[in-house]
Backbone as JSON Lines, residues from 0, in Angstrom:
{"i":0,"aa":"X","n":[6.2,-41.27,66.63],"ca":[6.0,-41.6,65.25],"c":[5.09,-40.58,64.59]}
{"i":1,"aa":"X","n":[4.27,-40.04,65.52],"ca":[3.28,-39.49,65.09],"c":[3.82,-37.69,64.57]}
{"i":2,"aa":"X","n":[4.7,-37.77,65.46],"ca":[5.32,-36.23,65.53],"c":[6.49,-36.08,64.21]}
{"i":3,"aa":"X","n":[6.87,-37.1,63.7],"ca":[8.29,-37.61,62.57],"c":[6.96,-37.43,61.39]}
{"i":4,"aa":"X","n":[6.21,-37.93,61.46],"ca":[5.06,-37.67,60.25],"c":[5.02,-36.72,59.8]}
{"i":5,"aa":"X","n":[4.27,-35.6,61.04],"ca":[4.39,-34.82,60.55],"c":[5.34,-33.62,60.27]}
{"i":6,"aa":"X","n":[6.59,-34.31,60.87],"ca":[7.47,-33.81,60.39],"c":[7.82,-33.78,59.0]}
{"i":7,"aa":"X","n":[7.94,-35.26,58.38],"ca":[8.34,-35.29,56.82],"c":[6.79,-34.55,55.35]}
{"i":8,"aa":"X","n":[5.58,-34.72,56.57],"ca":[4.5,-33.82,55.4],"c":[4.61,-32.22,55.51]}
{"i":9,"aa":"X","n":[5.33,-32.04,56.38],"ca":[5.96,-30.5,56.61],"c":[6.81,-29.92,55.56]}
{"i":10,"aa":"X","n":[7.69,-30.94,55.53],"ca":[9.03,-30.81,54.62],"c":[8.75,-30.98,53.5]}
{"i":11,"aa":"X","n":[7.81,-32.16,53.11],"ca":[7.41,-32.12,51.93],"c":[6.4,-30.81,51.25]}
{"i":12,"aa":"X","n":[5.58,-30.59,51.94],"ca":[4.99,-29.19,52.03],"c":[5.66,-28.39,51.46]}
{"i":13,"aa":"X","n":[6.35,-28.26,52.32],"ca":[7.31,-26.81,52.1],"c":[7.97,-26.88,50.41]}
{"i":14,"aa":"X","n":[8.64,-28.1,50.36],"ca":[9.32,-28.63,49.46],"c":[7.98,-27.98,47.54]}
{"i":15,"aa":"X","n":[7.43,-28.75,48.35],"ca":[6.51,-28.67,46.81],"c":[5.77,-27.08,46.82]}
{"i":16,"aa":"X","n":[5.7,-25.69,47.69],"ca":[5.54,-25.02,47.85],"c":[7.01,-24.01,46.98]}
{"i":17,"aa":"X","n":[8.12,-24.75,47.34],"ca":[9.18,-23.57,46.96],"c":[9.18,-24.13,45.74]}
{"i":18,"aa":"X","n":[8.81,-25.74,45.19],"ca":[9.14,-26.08,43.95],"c":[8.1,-25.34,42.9]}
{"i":19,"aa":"X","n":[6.62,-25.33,43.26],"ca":[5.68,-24.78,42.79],"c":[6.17,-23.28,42.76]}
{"i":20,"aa":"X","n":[6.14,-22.33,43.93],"ca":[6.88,-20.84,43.45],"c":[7.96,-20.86,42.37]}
{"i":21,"aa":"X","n":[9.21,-22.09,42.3],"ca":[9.86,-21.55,41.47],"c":[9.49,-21.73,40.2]}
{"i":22,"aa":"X","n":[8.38,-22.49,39.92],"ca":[8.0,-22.77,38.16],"c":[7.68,-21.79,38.17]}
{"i":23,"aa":"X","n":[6.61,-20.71,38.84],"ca":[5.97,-19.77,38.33],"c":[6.69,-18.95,38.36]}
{"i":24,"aa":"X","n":[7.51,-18.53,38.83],"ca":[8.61,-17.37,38.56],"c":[9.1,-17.4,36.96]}
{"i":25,"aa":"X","n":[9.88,-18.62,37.06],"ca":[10.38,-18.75,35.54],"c":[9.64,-18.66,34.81]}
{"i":26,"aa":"X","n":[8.24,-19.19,35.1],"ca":[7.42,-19.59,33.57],"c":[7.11,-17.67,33.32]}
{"i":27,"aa":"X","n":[6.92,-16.55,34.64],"ca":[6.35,-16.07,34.62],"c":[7.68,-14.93,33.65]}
{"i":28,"aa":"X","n":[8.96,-15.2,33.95],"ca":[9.68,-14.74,33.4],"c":[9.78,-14.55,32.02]}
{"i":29,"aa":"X","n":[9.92,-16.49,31.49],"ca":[10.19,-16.82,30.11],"c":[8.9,-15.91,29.36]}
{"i":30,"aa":"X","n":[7.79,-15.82,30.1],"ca":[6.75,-15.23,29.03],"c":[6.74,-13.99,29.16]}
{"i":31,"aa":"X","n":[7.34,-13.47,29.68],"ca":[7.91,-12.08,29.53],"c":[8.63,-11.66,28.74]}
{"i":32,"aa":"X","n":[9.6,-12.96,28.86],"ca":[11.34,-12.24,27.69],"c":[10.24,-12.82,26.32]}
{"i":33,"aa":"X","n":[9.33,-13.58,25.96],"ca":[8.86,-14.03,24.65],"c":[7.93,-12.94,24.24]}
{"i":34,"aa":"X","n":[6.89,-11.89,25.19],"ca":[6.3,-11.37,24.52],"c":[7.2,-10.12,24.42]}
{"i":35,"aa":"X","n":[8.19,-9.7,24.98],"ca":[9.32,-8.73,24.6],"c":[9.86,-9.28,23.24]}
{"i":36,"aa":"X","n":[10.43,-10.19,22.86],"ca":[10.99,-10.64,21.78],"c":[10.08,-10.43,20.38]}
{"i":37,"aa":"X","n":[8.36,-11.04,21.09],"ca":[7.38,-10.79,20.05],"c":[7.36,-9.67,19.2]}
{"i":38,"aa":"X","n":[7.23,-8.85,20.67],"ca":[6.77,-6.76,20.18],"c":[8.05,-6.5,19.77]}
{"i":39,"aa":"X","n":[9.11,-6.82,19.62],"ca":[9.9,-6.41,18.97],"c":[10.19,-6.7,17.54]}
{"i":40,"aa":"X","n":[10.23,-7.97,17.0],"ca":[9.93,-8.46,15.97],"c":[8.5,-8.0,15.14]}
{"i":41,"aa":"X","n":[7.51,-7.66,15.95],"ca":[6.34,-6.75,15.27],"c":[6.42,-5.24,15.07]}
{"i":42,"aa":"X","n":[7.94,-4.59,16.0],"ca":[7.76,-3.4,15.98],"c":[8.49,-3.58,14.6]}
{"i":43,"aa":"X","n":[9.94,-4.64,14.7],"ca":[10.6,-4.37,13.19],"c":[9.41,-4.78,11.91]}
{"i":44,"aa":"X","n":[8.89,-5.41,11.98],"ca":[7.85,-5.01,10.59],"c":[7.04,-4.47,10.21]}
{"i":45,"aa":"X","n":[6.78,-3.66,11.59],"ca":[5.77,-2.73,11.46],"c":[6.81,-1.39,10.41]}
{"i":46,"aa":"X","n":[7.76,-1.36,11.23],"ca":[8.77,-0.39,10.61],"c":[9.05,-1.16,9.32]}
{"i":47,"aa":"X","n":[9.24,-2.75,8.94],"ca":[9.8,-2.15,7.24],"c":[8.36,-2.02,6.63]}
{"i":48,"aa":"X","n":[7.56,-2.54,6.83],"ca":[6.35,-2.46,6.04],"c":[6.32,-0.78,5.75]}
{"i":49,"aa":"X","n":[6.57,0.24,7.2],"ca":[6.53,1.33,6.52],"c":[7.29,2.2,5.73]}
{"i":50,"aa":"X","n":[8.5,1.5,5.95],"ca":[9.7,1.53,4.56],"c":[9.1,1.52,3.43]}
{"i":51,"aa":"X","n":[8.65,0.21,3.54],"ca":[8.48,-0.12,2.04],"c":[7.32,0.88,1.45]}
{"i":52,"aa":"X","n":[6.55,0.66,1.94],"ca":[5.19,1.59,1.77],"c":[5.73,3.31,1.57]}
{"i":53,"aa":"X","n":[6.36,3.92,2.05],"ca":[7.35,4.82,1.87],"c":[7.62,4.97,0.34]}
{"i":54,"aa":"X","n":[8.89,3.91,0.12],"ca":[9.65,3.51,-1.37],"c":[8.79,3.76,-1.82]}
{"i":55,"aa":"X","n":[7.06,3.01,-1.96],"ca":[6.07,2.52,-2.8],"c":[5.43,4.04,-3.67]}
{"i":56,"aa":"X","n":[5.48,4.8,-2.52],"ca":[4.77,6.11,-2.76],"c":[5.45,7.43,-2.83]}
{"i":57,"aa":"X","n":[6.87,6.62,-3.27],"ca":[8.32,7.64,-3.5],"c":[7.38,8.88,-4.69]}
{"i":58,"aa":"X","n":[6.93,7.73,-5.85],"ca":[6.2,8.24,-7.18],"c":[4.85,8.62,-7.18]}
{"i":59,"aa":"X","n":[4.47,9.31,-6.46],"ca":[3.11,9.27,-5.99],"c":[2.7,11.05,-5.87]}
{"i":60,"aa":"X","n":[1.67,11.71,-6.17],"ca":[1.23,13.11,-6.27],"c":[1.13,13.07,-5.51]}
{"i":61,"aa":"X","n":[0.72,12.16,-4.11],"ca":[0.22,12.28,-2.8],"c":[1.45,12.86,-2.03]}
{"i":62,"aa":"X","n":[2.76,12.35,-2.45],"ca":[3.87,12.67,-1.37],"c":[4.67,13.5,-1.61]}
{"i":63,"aa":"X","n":[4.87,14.2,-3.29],"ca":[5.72,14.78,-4.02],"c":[5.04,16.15,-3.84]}
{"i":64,"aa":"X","n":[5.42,16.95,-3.13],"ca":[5.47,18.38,-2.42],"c":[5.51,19.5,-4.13]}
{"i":65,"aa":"X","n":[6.72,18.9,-5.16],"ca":[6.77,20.01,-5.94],"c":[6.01,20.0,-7.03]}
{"i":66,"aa":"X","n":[5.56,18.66,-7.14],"ca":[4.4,18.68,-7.94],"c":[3.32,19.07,-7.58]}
{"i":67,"aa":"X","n":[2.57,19.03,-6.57],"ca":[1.97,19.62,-5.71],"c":[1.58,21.12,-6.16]}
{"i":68,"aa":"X","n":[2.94,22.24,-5.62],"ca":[2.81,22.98,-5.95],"c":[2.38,23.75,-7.72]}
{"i":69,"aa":"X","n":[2.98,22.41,-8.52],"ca":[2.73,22.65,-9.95],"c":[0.83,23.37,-10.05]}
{"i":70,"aa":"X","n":[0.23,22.64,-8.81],"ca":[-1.16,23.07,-9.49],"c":[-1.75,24.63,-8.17]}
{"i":71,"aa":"X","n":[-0.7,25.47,-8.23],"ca":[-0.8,26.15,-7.07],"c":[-0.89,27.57,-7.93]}
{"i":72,"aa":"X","n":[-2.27,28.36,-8.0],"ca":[-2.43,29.57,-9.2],"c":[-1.66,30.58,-8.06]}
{"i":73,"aa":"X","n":[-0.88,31.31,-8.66],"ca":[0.01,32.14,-8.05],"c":[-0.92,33.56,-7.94]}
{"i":74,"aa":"X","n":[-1.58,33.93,-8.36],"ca":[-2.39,35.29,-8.61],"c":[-3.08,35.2,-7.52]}
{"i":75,"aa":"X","n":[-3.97,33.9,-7.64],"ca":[-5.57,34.17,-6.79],"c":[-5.07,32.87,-5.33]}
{"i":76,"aa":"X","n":[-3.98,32.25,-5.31],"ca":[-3.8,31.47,-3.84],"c":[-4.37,30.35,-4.22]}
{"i":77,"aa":"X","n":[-5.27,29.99,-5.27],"ca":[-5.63,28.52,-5.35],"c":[-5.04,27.21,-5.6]}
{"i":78,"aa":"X","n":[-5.65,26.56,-5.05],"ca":[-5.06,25.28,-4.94],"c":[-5.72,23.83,-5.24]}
{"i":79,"aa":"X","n":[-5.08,23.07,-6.58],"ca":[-5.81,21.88,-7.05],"c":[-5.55,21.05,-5.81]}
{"i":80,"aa":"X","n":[-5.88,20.66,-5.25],"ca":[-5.69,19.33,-3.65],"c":[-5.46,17.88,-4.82]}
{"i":81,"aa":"X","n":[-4.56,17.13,-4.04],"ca":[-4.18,15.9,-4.78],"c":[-5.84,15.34,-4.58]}
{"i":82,"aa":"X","n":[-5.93,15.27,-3.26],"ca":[-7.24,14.28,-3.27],"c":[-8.6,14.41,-3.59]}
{"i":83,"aa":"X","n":[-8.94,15.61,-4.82],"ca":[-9.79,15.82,-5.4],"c":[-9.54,15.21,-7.01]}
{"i":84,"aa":"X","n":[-7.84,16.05,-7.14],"ca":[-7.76,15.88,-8.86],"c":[-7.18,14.24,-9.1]}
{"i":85,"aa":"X","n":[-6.81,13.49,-8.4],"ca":[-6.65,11.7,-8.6],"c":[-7.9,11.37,-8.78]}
{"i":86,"aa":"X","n":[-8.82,11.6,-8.23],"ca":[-9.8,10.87,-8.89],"c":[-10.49,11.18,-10.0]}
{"i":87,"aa":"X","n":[-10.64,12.55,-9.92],"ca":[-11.15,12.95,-10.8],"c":[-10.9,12.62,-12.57]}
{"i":88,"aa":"X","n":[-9.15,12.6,-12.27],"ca":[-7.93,12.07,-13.45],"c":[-8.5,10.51,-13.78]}
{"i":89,"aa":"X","n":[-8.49,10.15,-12.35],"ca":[-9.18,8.79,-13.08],"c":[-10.59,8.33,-13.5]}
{"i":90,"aa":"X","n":[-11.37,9.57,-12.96],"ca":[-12.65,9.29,-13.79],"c":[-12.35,9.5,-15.16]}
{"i":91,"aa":"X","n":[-11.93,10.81,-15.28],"ca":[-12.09,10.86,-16.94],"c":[-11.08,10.36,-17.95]}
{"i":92,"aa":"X","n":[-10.42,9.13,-17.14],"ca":[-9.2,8.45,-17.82],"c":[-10.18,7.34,-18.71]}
{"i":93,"aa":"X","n":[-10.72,6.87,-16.96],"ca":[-11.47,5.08,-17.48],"c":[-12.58,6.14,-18.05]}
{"i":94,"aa":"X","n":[-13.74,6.74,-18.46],"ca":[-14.35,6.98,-18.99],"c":[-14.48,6.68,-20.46]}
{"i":95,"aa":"X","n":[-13.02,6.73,-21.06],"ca":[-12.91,6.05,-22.77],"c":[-12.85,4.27,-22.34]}
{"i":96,"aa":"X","n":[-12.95,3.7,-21.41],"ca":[-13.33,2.41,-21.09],"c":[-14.5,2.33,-22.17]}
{"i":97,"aa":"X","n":[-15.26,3.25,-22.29],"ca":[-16.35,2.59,-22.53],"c":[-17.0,2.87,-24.11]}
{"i":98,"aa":"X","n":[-15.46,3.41,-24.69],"ca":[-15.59,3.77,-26.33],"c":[-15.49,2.46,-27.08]}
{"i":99,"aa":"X","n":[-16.41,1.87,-28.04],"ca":[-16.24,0.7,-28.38],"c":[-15.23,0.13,-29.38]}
{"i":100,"aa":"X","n":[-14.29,0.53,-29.49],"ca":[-13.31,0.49,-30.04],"c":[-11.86,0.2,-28.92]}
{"i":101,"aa":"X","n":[-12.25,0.45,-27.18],"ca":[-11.28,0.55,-26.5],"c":[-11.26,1.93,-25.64]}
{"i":102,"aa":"X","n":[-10.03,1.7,-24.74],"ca":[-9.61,3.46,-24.65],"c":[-8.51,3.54,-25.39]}
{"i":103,"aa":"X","n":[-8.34,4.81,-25.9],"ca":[-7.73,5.17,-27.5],"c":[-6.5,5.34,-26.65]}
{"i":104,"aa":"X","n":[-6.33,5.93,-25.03],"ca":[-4.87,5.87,-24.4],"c":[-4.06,5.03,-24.27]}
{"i":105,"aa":"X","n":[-4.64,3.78,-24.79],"ca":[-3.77,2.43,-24.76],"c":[-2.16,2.7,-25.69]}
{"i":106,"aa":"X","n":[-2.92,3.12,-26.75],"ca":[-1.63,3.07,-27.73],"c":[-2.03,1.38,-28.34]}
{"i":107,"aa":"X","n":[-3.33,0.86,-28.22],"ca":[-3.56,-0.68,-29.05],"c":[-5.23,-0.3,-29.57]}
{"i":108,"aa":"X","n":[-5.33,-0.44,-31.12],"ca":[-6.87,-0.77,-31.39],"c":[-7.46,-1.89,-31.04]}
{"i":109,"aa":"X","n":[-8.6,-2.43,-31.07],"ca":[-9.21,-3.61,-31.19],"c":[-8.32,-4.9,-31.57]}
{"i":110,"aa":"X","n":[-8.19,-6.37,-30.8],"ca":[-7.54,-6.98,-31.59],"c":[-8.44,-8.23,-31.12]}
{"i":111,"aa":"X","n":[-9.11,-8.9,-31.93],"ca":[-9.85,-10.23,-32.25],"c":[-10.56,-9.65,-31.45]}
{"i":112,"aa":"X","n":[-11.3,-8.91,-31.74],"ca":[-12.5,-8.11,-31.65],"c":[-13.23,-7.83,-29.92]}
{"i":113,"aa":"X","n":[-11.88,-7.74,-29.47],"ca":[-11.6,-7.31,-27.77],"c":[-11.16,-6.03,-27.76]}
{"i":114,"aa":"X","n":[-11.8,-5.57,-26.85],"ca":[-11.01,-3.74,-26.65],"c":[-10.37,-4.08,-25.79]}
{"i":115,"aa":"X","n":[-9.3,-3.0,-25.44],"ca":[-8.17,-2.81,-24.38],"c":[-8.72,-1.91,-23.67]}
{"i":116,"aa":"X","n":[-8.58,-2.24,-22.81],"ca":[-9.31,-1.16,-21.19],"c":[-8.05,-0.41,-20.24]}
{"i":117,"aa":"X","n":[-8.25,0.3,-19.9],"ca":[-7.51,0.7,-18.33],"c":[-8.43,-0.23,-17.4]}
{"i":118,"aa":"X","n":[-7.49,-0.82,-16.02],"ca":[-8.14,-1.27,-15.09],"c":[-7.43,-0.6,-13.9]}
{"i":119,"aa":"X","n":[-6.2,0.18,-13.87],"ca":[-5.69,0.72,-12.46],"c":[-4.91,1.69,-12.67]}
{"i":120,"aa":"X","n":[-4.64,2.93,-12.34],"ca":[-4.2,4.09,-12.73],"c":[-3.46,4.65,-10.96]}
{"i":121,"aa":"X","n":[-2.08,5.07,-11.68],"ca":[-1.45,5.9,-10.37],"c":[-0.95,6.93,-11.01]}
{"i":122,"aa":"X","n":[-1.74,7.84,-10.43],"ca":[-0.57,9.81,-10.62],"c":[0.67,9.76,-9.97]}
{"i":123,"aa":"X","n":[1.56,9.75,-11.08],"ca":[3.06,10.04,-10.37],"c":[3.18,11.31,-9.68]}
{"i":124,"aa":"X","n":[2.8,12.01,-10.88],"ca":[3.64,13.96,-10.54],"c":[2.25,14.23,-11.46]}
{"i":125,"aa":"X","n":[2.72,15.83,-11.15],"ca":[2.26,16.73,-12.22],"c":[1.8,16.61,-13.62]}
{"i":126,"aa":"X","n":[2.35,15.52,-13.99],"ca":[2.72,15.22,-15.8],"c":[2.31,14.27,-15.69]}
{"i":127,"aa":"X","n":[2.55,12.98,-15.12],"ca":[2.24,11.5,-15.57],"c":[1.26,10.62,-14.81]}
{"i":128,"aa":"X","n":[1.1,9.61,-15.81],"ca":[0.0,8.36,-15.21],"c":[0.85,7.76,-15.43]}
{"i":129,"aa":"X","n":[0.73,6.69,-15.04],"ca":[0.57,5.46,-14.8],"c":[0.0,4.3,-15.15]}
{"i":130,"aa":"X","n":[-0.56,3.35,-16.09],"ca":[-1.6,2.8,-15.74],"c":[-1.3,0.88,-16.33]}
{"i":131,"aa":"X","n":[-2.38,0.63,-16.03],"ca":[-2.47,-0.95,-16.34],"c":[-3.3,-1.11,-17.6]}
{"i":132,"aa":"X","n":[-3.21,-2.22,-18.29],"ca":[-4.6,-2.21,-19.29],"c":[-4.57,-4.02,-19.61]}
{"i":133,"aa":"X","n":[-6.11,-4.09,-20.1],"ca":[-5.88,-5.58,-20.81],"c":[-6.94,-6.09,-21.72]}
{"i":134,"aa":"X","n":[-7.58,-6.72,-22.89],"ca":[-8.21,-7.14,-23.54],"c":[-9.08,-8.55,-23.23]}
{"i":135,"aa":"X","n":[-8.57,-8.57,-21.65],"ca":[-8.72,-10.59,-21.36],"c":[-7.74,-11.41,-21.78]}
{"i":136,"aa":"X","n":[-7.04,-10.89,-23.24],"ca":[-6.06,-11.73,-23.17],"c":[-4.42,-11.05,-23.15]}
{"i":137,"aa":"X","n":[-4.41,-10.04,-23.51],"ca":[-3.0,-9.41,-23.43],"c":[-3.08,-8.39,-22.28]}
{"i":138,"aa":"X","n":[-2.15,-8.44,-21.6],"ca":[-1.76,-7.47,-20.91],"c":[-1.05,-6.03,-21.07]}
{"i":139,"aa":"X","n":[-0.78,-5.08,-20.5],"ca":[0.02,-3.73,-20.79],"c":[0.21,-3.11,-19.82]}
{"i":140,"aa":"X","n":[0.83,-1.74,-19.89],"ca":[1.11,-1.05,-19.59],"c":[1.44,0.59,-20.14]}
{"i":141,"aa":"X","n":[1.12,1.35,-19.89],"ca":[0.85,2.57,-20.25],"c":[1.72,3.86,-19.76]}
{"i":142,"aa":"X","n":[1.66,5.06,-20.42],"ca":[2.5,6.08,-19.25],"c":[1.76,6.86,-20.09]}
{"i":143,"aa":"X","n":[0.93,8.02,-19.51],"ca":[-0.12,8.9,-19.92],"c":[0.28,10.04,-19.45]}
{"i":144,"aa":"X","n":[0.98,11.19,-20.29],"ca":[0.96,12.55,-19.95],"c":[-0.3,13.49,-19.94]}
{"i":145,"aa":"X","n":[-0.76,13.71,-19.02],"ca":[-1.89,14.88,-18.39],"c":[-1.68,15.83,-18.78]}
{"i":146,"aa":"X","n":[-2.2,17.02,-18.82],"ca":[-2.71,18.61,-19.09],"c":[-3.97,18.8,-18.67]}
{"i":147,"aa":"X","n":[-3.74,20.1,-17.57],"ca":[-4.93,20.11,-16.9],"c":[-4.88,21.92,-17.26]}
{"i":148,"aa":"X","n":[-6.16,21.61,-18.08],"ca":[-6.32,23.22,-18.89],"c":[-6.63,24.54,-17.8]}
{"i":149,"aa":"X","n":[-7.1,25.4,-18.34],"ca":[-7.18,26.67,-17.46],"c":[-9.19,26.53,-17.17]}
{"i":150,"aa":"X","n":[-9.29,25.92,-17.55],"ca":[-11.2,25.94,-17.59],"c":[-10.94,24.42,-17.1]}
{"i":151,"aa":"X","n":[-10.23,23.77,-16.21],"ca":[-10.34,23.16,-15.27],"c":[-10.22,21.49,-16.53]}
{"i":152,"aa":"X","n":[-10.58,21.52,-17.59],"ca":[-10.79,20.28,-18.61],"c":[-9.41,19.66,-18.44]}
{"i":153,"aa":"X","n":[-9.6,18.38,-18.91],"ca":[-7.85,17.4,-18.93],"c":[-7.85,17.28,-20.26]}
{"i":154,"aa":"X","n":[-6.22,16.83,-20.75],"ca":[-6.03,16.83,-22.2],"c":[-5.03,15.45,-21.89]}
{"i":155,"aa":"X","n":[-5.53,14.47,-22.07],"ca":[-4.27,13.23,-22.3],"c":[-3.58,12.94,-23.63]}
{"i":156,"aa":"X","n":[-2.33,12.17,-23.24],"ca":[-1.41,12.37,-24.51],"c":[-0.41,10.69,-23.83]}
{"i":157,"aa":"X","n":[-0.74,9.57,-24.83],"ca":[0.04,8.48,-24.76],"c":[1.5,8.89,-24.97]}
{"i":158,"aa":"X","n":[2.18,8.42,-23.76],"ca":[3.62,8.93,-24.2],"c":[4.35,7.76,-24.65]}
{"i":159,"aa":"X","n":[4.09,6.13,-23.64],"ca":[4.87,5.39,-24.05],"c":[3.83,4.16,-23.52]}
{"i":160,"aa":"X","n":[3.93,2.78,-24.28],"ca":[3.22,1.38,-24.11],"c":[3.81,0.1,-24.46]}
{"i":161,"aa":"X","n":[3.62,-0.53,-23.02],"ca":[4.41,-1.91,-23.05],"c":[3.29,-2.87,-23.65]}
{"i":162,"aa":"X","n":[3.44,-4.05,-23.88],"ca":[2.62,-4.73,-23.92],"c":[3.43,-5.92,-23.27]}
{"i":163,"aa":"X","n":[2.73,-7.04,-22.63],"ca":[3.55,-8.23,-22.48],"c":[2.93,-9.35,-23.45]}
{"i":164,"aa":"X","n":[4.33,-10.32,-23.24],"ca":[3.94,-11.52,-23.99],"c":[3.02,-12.66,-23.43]}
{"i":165,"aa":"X","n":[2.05,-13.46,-23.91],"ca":[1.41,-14.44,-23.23],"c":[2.21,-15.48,-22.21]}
């Protein structure tokens, strides 16, 4: 009797030994094929995000090569760098922020005795802005042609202005 005992805690042994190996196989599997499935699904959005981001900066001085060259002095080799003259464009954009009448680039005077501001500006190219504007209560939009003189000064020129409705 004694020897049949341990015969069947043998078997059972064994039993719950191959049953225990086989969960962990599978489990060890399934979380394999899930974090494969994961990184893949993160690699695809990693990739459209950089699509999109791409599209985003289709219009952008940063990516546009021939505008680029627009500020390239052919005589002496010099070169305006995007990432000096963007900001600079936008310092002395928002700078009429602070004319009390508005900034005059809006293409809007004073209305119920609110100025219109720039609040966000993007260099397309060579030639254009971009920008946002608002009073607190109306919103806009702007497109600002640049000139960037020979004594280094900017010359802006409102080309065209949306406004939206409330």
């Amino acid at each position: 009797m004694k020897k049949s005992l341990f015969l069947y805690l043998f078997i059972l042994a064994v039993l719950l030994n191959v049953f225990t190996y086989m969960y962990f196989t599978k489990e060890n599997t399934f979380e394999k094929e899930q974090s494969i499935k994961k990184e893949k699904k993160l690699s695809d959005s990693v990739s459209m995000l950089k699509n999109r981001l791409t599209d985003a900066d289709y219009f952008s001085l940063e990516t546009n090569q021939q505008a680029q060259d627009y500020f390239e002095d052919k005589t002496t080799g010099e070169f305006l760098l995007p990432e000096k003259l963007i900001p600079y464009l936008k310092e002395k954009l928002i700078a009429f922020n602070d004319d009390p009448n508005g900034n005059k680039y809006v293409g809007f005077d004073k209305l119920n005795d609110k100025k219109f501001i720039i609040n966000h500006i993007k260099v397309l190219n060579h030639r254009w802005i971009i920008a946002d504007f608002n009073n607190t209560e109306l919103w806009g939009e702007v497109i600002i042609k640049y000139f960037i003189n020979e004594d280094k000064s900017v010359d802006f020129e409102t080309a065209e202005t949306v406004i939206y409705n409330k």
